[in-house]
C-alpha positions as CSV (number, residue, x, y, z in Angstrom):
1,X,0.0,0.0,0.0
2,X,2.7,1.9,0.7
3,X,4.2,2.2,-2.5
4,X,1.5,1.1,-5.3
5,X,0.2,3.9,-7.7
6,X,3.1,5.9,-5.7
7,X,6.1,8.0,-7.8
8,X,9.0,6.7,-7.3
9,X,10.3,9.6,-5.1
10,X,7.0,9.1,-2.8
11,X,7.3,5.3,-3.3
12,X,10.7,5.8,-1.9
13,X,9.9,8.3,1.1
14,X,7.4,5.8,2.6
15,X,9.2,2.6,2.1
16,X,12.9,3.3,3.2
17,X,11.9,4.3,6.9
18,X,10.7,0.8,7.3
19,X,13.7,-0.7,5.2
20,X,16.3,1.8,7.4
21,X,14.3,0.7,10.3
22,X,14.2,-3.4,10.4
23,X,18.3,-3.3,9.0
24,X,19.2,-1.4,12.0
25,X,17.1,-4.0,14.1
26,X,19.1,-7.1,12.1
27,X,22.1,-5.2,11.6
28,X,24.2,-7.3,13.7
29,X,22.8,-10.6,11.8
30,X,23.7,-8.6,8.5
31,X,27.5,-8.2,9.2
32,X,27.7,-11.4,10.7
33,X,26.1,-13.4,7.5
34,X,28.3,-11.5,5.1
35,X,31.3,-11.8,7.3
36,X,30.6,-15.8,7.2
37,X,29.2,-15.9,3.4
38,X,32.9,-13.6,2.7
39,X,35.2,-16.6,4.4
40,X,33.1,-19.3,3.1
41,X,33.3,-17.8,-0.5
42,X,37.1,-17.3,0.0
43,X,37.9,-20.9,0.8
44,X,37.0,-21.8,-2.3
45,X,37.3,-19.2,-4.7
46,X,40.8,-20.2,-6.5
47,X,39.1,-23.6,-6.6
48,X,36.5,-22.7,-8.4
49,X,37.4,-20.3,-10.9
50,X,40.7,-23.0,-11.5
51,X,38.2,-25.2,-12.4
52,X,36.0,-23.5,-14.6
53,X,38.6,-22.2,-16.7
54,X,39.9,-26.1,-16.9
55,X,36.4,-27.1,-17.8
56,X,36.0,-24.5,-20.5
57,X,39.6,-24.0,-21.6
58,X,38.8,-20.2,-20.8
59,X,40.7,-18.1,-18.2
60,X,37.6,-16.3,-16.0
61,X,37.6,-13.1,-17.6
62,X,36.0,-10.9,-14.9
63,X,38.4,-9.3,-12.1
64,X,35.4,-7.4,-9.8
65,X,32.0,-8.6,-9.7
66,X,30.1,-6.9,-6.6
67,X,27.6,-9.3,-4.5
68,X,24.5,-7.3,-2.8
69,X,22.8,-8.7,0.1
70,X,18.9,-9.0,-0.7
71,X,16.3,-10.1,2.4
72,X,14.2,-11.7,-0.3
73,X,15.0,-15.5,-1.5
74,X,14.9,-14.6,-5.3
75,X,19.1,-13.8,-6.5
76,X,18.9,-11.3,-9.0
77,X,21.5,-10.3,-11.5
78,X,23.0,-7.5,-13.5
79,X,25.7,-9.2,-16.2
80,X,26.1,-5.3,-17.8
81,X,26.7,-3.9,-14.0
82,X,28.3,-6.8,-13.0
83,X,26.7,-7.4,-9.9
84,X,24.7,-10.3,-8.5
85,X,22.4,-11.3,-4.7
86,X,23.0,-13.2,-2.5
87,X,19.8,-13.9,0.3
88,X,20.3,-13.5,3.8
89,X,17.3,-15.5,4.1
90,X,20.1,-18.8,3.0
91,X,22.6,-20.1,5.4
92,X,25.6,-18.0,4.9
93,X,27.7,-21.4,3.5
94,X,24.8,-21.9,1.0
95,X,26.2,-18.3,-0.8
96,X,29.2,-20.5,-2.1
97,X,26.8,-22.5,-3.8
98,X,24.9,-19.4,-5.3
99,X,28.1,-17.4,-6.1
100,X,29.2,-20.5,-8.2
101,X,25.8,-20.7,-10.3
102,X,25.9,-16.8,-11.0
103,X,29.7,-16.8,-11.7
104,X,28.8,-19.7,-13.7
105,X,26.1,-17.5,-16.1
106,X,29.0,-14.5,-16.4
107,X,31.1,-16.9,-17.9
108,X,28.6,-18.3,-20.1
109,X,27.5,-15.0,-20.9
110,X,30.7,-13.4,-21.4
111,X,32.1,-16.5,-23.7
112,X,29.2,-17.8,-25.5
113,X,25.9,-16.6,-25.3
114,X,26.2,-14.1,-28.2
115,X,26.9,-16.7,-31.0
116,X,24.8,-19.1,-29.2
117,X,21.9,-16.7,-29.5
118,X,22.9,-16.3,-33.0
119,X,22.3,-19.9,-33.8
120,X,19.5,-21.0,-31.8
121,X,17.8,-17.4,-30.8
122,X,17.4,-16.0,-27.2
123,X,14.9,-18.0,-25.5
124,X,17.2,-21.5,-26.3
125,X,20.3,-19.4,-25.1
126,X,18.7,-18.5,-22.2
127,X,17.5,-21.7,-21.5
128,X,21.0,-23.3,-22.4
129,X,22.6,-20.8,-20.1
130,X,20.8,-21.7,-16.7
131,X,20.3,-25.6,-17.6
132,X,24.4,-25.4,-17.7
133,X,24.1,-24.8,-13.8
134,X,23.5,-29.0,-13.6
135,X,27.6,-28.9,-14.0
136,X,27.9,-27.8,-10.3
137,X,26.4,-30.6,-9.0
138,X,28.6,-32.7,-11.3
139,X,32.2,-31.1,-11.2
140,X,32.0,-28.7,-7.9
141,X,29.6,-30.5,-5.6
142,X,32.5,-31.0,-3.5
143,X,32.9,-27.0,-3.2
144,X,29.9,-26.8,-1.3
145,X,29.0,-27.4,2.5
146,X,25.1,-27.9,2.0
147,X,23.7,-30.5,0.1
148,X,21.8,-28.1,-2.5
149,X,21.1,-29.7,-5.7
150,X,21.2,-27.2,-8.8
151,X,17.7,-28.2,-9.5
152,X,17.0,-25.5,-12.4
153,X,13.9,-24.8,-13.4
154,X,11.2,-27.5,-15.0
155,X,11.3,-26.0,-18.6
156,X,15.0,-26.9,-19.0
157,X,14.6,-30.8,-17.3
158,X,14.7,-32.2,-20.8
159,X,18.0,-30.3,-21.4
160,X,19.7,-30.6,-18.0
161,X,19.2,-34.4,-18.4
162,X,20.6,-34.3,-22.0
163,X,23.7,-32.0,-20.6
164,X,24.3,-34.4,-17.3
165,X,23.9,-37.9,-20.0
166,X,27.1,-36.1,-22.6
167,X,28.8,-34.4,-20.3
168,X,29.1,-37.9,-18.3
169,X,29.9,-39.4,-21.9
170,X,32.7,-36.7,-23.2
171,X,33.4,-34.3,-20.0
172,X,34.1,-32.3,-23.3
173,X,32.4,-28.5,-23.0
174,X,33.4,-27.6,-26.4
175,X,31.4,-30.9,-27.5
176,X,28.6,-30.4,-25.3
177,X,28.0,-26.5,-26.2
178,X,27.6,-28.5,-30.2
């Protein structure tokens, strides 16, 4: 009610005293999940980006990405910006997991999406893109604390399948991408 059929300026005005008001009550709780998410991430960050760049046979091109802290479950991302979410509403060890999946789309977006579109149009691309995600629970489940599978969403099940069945057969990315 607050903000609907509001300006953005008004919008604004009545929403960020409740926003300023429930951070300073979990303030504490903020610091201490991105204090926990930071050393959690940093444990295996050489890891993984050693081992995407050996699965894809290209070096992880990006030097500073920026995480934002969201209170809502849904991870949003900003390839132009660079910038991704993690939730607070996760465990802070869980972030690893979700840092992997979005570092996972900048490199897929960064390396092949463009000619990939070319060929098969957006919406496959897209599709291709998070269905990909299935390789974390392949070749980094080890990376990660919580048991999380990489479920993806039901419209790419056909194609996660197909990825997990000929990545199994040729751990080729090259091939697979084909």
């Amino acid at each position: 009610k607050s903000i609907r059929n509001k300006s953005r300026e008004e919008a604004y005005r009545n929403f960020f005293p409740i926003l300023e008001k429930n951070y300073q009550k979990y303030e504490k709780y903020l610091k201490l999940f991105i204090r926990q998410s930071e050393e959690a991430w940093n444990e295996n960050e050489s890891k993984f980006l050693e081992r995407i760049e050996r699965i894809t046979h290209k070096k992880f091109h990006f030097k500073k990405i920026t995480v934002y802290l969201t209170t809502i479950f849904v991870c949003l991302y900003n390839f132009k910006e660079r910038w991704f979410m993690i939730s607070f509403l996760n465990q802070p060890l869980l972030s690893v997991q979700v840092c992997a999946h979005e570092l996972l789309h900048f490199h897929f977006l960064h390396y092949y999406f463009d000619e990939i579109k070319k060929q098969v149009g957006e919406e496959k691309a897209e599709d291709l893109k998070e269905a990909l995600t299935v390789l974390l629970d392949l070749e980094f489940r080890d990376m990660f604390f919580v048991s999380f599978r990489d479920g993806g969403f039901e419209k790419q099940k056909e194609l996660r399948e197909f990825i997990v069945k000929n990545w199994k057969k040729h751990r080729d990315f090259d091939k697979l991408l084909k």
